[in-house]
Structures are given as structure tokens and as C-alpha cells.
N, C-alpha and C positions, 0 to 999 in steps of 0.2 A: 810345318808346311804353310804356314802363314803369309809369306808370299804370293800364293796361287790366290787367295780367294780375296786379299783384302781390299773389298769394294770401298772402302769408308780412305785410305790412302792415297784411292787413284786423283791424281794431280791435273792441272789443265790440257783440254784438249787440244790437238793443234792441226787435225782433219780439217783443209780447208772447204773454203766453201766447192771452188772447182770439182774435187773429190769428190765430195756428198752429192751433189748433182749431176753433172756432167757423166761422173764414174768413168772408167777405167777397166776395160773388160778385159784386156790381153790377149796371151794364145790361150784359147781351151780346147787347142788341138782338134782334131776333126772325132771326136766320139759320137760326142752329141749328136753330129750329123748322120752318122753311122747307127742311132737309134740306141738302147740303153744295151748296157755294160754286164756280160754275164760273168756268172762263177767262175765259167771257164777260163773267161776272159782274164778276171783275177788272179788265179793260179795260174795262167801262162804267162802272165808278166809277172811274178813272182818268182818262177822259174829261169823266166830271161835274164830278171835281173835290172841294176841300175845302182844310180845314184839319186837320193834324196836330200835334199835339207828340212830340214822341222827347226821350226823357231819354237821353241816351249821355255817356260822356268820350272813349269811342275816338276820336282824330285824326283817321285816315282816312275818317268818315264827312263830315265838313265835306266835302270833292267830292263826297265820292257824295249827297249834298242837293244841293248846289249845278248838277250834273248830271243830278239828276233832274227836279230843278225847272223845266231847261231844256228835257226831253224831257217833262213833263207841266206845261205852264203855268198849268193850271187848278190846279194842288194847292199849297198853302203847306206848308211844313215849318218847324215852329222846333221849334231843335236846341239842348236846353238842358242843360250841364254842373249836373246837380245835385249835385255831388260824385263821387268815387272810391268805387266799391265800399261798404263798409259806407256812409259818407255817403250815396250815396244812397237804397240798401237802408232806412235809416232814415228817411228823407223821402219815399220810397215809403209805406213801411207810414205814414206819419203821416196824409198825405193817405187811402190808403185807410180808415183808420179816419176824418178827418174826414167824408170823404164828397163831398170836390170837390179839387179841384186833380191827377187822378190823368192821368199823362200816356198817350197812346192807343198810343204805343211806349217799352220799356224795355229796356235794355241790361242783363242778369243773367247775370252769369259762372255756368258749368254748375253748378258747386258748390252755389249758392246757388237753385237753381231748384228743386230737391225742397222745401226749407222755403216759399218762394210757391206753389208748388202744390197743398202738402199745406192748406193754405189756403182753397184754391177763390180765390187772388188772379189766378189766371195762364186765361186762355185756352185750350181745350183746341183745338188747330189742323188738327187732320185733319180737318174739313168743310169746311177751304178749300183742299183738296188738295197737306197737306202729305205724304202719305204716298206721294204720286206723284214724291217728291224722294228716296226713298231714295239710289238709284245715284249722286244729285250729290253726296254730300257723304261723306267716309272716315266706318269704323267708329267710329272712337273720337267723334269731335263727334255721329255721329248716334244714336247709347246716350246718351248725356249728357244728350240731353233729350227723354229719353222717360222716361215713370213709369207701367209698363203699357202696356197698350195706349193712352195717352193723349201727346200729344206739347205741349210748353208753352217752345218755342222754336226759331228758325230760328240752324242755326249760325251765327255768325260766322266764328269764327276757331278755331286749336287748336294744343293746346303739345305735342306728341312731347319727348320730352325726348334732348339729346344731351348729349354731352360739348364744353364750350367749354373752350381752353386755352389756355394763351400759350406758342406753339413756342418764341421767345427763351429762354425760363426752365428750358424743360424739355431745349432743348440746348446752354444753360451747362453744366447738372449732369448732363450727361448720364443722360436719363430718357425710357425708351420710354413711348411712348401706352398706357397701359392698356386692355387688353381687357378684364378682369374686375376685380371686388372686390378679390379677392386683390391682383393686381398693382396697384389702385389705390391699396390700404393701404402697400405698397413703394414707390409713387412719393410716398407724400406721406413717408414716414420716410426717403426718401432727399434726398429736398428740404429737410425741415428741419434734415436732419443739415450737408448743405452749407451750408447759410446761415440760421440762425435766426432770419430776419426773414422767411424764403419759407415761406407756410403752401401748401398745395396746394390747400383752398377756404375760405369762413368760414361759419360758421352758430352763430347763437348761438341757437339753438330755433326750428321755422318750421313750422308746423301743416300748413302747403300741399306742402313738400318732402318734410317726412314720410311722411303718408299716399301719396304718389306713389312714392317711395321702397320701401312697402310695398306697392305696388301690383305693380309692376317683379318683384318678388320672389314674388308670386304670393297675397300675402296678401289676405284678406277680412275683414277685423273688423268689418265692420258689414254686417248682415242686414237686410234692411226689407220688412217686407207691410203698407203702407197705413198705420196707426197701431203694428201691432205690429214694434220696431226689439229688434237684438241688437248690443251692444258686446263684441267680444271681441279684446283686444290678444296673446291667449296663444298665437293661431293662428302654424301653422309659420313661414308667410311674415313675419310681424311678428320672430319670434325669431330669424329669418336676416338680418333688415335690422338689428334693433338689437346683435347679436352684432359683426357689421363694426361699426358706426359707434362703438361703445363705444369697439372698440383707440384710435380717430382722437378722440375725448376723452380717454381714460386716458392718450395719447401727447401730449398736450397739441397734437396737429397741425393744430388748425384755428385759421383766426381769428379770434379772440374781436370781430371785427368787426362789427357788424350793419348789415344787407342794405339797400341802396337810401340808405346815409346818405355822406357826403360823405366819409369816411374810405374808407368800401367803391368808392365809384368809384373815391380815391387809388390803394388795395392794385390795383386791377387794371389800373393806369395804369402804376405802377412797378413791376408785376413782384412786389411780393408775397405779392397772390392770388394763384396762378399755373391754377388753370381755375375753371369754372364746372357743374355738372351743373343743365341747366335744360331751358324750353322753346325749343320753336324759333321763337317770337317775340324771342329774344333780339340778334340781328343787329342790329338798329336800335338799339337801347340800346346795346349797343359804341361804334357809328358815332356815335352822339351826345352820348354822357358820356364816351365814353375815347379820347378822339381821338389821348391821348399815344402812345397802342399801338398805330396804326394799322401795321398790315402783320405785326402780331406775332401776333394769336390766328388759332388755325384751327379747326374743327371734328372732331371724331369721334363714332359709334356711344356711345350711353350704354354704360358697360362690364356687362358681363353676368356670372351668376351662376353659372355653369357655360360652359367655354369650349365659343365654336361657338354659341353660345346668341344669339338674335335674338329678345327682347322691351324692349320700354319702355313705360311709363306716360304718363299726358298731365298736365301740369303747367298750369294754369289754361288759358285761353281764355272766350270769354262767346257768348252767344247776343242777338237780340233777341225779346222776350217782348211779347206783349200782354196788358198788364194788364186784369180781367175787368169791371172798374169804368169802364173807358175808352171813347171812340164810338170810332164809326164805322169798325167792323172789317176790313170788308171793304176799304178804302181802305188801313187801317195794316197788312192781309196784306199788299195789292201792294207796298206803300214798303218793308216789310222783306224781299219777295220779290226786290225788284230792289236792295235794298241787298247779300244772302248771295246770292242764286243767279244775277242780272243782271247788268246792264252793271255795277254796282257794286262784284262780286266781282272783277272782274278791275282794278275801279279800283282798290282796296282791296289787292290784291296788289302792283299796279306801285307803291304807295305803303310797301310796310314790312309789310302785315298777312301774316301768316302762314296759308294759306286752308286752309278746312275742306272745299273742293269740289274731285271730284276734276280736272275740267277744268283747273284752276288748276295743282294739282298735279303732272299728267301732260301738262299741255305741255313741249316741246322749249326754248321758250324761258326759262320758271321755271328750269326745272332743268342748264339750260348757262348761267346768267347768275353773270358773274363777280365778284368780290366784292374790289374793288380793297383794302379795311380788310383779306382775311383774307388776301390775298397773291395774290390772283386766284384762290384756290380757290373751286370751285363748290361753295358749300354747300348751296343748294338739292338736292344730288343725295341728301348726309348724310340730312338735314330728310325731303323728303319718302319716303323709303325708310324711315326712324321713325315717319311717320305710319301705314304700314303695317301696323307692326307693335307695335302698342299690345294689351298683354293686355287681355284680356277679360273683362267679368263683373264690373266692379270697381261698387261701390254707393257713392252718398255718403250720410247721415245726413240727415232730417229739417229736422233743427236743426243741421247744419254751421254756421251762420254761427256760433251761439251755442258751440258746441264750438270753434270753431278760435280763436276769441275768449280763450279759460280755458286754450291749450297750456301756455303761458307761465309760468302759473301751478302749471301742474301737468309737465307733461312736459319741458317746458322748465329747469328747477330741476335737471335730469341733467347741465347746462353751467353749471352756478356750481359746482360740487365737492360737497363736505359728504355725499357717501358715496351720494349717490343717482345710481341709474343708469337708463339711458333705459329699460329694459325697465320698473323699476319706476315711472319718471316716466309712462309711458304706462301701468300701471297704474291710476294714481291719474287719467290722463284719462280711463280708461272711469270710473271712479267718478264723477268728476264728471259725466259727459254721462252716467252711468246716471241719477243723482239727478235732473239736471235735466229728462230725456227724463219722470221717475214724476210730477214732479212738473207738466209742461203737461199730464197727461193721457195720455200712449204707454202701452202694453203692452210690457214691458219682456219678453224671451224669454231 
């Protein structure tokens, strides 16, 4: 399922400026006016019936349509792959700006959800009693889509980030699991030092890793009230994450390999990727692209910054959104209600998705379910004990899409040599996403 989550692929934004400001509110029908949206309400249009569109690429929603459809016969669903991430994000806004084609459910990774909302494109969902879902879904997915007191998305899914690794590789060379940074910089300088082909992960600049990275560490660089946003890369947290990653560039330690291409599956088939620091969607991507390694990777705790330390960040996941332009609301709450918080979430879980509810998570069977790829380790136990413990307080940008789009250009340029280093390459990211924030119009702090 590597499609759904991959923050580090998503491509140039192309949300204009008119968009992001101006925004685009459409019909949201008369509910809102008619004060918030009950149960009953839900099961009577459920009852009634209709027709939806859902723009998704997630996989595991194909059953949970095809399941729902069979437990509400009156309602159609077409389920339409409008593209991955930015693709469809930009076929979204086209349509919203045309003025029809706009689908009545939209899949939007959290990331991406402050720049639709800041918009007035996205649905604000507490009057149809989203706020009575608090307790079902872990901290980290239920902050992510919320902007205020206002909420513009029903979790999905969510990426805790652990540590993936190939045991084979790491007890060739004799090489303990890293608990911290430190010891992770040591594992990767002793793995290269043994065999010059083993890098110990690859990154060749990844906007999505980054900021998470920094997150983990406790950094904040972006500030946001409404229109007025702050960029600052100079914060503690940021100078503690790009200090470590530096050594692992200046040591030439990582793989100059890049992520999700046919080479990057090779390196983790043969051993010389030898881990992964990611989400914990990542299970099923193993089981499907690196079948060479089956029995070889295990799981651990993202390694921490001080030992004894138990925080991590969340590394993509998506929500479903209703878009503000779309019908028949109250119909496209219940389908997205029962796709995250219903029969669906636990379809969705027995299928590969990584759940953002805690039921999911806190059953006996998720988390004793054995994982023949990682050698019958129960990773689930790893996983959801990370989802736990997601720091807090983390803000995404406005115009994330549009920033993560420019890393490469700017922050990323710290992984081709030529004297620039990440501190400064992320520099020159707030500049850019300074510029571009003055120039849609932000208040720049």
C-alpha cells in the first residue's frame, strides 16, 4: 500500500493562490443552518439512500464499499482513483475551481488538510457529530485534523514511526538494535565499515521524513494562527535532528538511493538497505515488494534522543474529507463514518491499513497477530505502543503541499555535496516557503 502514505513522492503543488485565500465554499446544503446532524439523521439517510462519489487510492477501501453497499442497498458508491496524492489534490482543486465535477468524499492525507481547509474547500464536521468520536481514534490522527476548534476530516489511518530492520544484516556484522541516535550513527559506521555496499538506510532528501524527524526531536518550526504562519528552521529541535543526520551525510553512510524506485526495493531485498525508519503502514509494503527478505526484517521502537526516552512522530496517514462543494452531506458523513469508525475500520485493519481507532488497536487479536515475513514477531505490539506515544503539539503549514514540493530544491541540495549542509539547506526552505507564504497573501510572523 505504498501509495497511500508516500509523503517523500508527493510532486509540485499547483493550489493556486485564488484557492488558498479567496477559498471556495460551494453548496453545504442547508444542515448547518438546521443546527447539528443526528444519529437519526444518519440512519435515515442511509436508509433513503443515494449516490456518492469517493475520490480515494487507498486499497482497502474497495471492501469497505463493496461491504457497505451490501449493508446499505439503497446507496451507490463509485470509488474513483483520481490519482496519488498531489495528482489528485490537483484535480480536486481544478474541479473546485471549475465548479462541478467535485467529488462528495475525498481522501487527504493530514498533511495536506490545513492548505484545503484554509480554503473554506473542506467541510467543517462537528455538526455531524464528529466531536463525539474523540475517545475512538489515538491522539496523533485525531490533532491532525483539526484546525481550531473546527475538524475537516474523519481519520483513516496513521503512521507512528518505528524502526524497520533487516536482523540477517545486522547479525552478520555484528550490530545491536539501536536505542538512540547516537548508537544509530555507530550502527550505520559499523555496517559500512564491514561491507561497503551495506548502507544502514537511504535518503536522498524527503520533505515528509524530515519534518517528522523533527518532530520526534521535539522541534516546532512552524507556527500558524489562521492566516498569520511562522517558518523557523533555527529551533532547538531542528538543530538536534540535523546535527545527527549531517555525521550520516558527511560519512557518506546512507544510500544515495531514492525511495520507492526499483533499485530502493533491490537494496532492501539484498540486504543493502539494511533498516528503514518509517511508518507503521509499512508491513505490507515489505510483504509485497521484498518478498526476497521474507523472514529477515523485524521491527523496533524508533530510536530515541536521550536513552529511556519514549517519543515518536507520525509519518504520513490520510483522512476522508468532505469536500465543501460536494452533495449530500449527511449521506457522505455516514459512508466515511462507517468506512474510519465502522464495520470498515476493522475491514480496513484485517486488510494491511494501519488503524487510527483505538479499538483496532487495543484489541488482543491486532496486537498478538504474528507476522510470518518478520519471523513471527508480533509487530503489531511495536506499532501500536508508538501510536501511543506521538509527541505533541506538532503544526503542519498552510501550504505544506507547496513546501514539500520546493525540499528538493532547496534542503535537499545538503545530499549532492558542494559544501551545503542540511542545517543550511533547510534554511534556505524557510526562505522559500517564507516567500511564497508573502506572496498568496499570509502574514508572515
Amino acid at each position: 500500500m505504498p501509495a497511500s502514505r508516500r509523503t517523500l513522492l508527493l510532486g509540485a503543488a499547483s493550489l493556486t493562490a485564488s484557492l488558498l485565500i479567496s477559498g471556495c465554499t460551494g453548496d453545504d446544503t442547508s444542515e448547518k443552518a438546521q443546527g447539528n446532524v443526528s444519529d437519526a439523521d444518519l440512519t435515515a439517510a442511509l436508509d433513503k439512500g443515494g449516490e456518492l462519489t469517493v475520490w480515494a487510492w487507498e486499497p482497502t477501501l474497495k471492501k469497505v464499499v463493496a461491504d457497505f453497499q451490501t449493508k446499505y442497498p439503497k446507496v451507490k458508491v463509485n470509488l474513483v482513483n483520481a490519482g496519488t496524492g498531489n495528482d489528485q489534490y490537483t484535480a480536486l482543486q481544478n474541479a473546485i475551481k471549475a465548479g462541478s465535477g467535485v467529488p462528495d468524499v475525498a481522501q487527504v492525507e493530514y498533511y495536506a488538510l490545513p492548505q484545503f481547509a484554509l480554503a473554506k474547500s473542506l467541510t467543517d464536521l462537528n455538526p455531524y457529530g464528529f466531536g463525539a468520536l474523540q475517545s475512538t481514534f489515538t491522539p496523533g490522527p485525531w490533532s491532525s485534523v483539526h484546525a481550531g476548534a473546527a475538524a475537516y476530516g474523519l481519520p483513516m489511518d496513521s503512521g507512528p514511526m518505528a524502526l524497520f530492520y533487516n536482523k540477517e544484516v545486522f547479525d552478520k556484522h555484528g550490530v545491536a538494535v539501536p536505542a538512540t541516535w547516537d548508537e544509530y550513527v555507530a550502527a550505520a559506521q559499523k555496517l559500512h565499515a564491514a561491507d561497503p555496499s551495506v548502507y544502514i538506510t537511504s535518503d536522498t532528501g524527503d520533505a515528509g521524513f524530515t519534518t517528522s524527524m523533527i518532530w520526534q526531536a521535539g522541534g516546532r518550526p512552524y507556527t500558524v494562527d489562521g492566516t498569520k504562519v511562522g517558518v523557523n528552521f533555527a529551533d532547538p529541535g531542528t538543530q538536534k535532528f540535523t546535527a545527527m543526520w549531517q555525521k550520516l551525510i558527511d560519512g557518506k553512510l546512507l544510500s544515495p538511493v531514492n525511495g520507492w524506485s526499483d533499485a530502493w526495493y533491490k537494496g532492501l531485498g539484498d540486504g543493502t538497505i539494511a533498516s528503514l525508519v518509517i511508518g507503521a503502514w509499512m508491513p505490507a509494503n515489505l510483504e509485497s515488494g521484498v518478498k526476497a527478505a521474507a523472514g529477515k526484517w523485524r521491527v523496533a521502537p524508533m530510536p530515541q534522543w536521550e536513552a529511556g526516552g519514549k517519543a515518536t512522530a507520525e509519518n504520513g496517514g490520510s483522512s476522508l474529507a468532505l469536500p465543501a462543494a460536494g452533495g449530500n452531506k449527511t449521506l457522505a458523513y455516514a459512508f466515511s463514518r462507517y468506512a474510519t469508525v465502522g464495520d470498515g475500520a476493522q475491514s480496513r485493519a484485517d486488510n494491511g491499513a494501519f488503524p487510527a481507532t483505538t479499538a483496532q488497536l487495543d484489541a488482543a487479536a491486532f496486537k498478538n497477530k504474528e507476522f510470518a515475513y518478520f519471523g513471527g514477531q508480533k509487530v503489531n505490539e511495536v506499532l501500536a505502543q508508538a501510536a501511543g506515544q506521538v509527541v505533541p503539539g506538532w503544526t503542519y503549514l498552510p501550504f505544506q503541499v507547496y513546501a514539500n514540493s520546493v525540499f528538493n530544491d532547496t534542503a535537499g541540495k545538503a545530499y549532492l555535496g558542494g559544501g551545503v549542509t542540511l542545517q543550511n539547506g533547510l534554511k534556505a526552505w524557510q526562505d522559500s516557503s517564507v516567500k511564497y507564504g508573502k506572496e498568496q497573501g499570509f502574514t508572515i510572523q
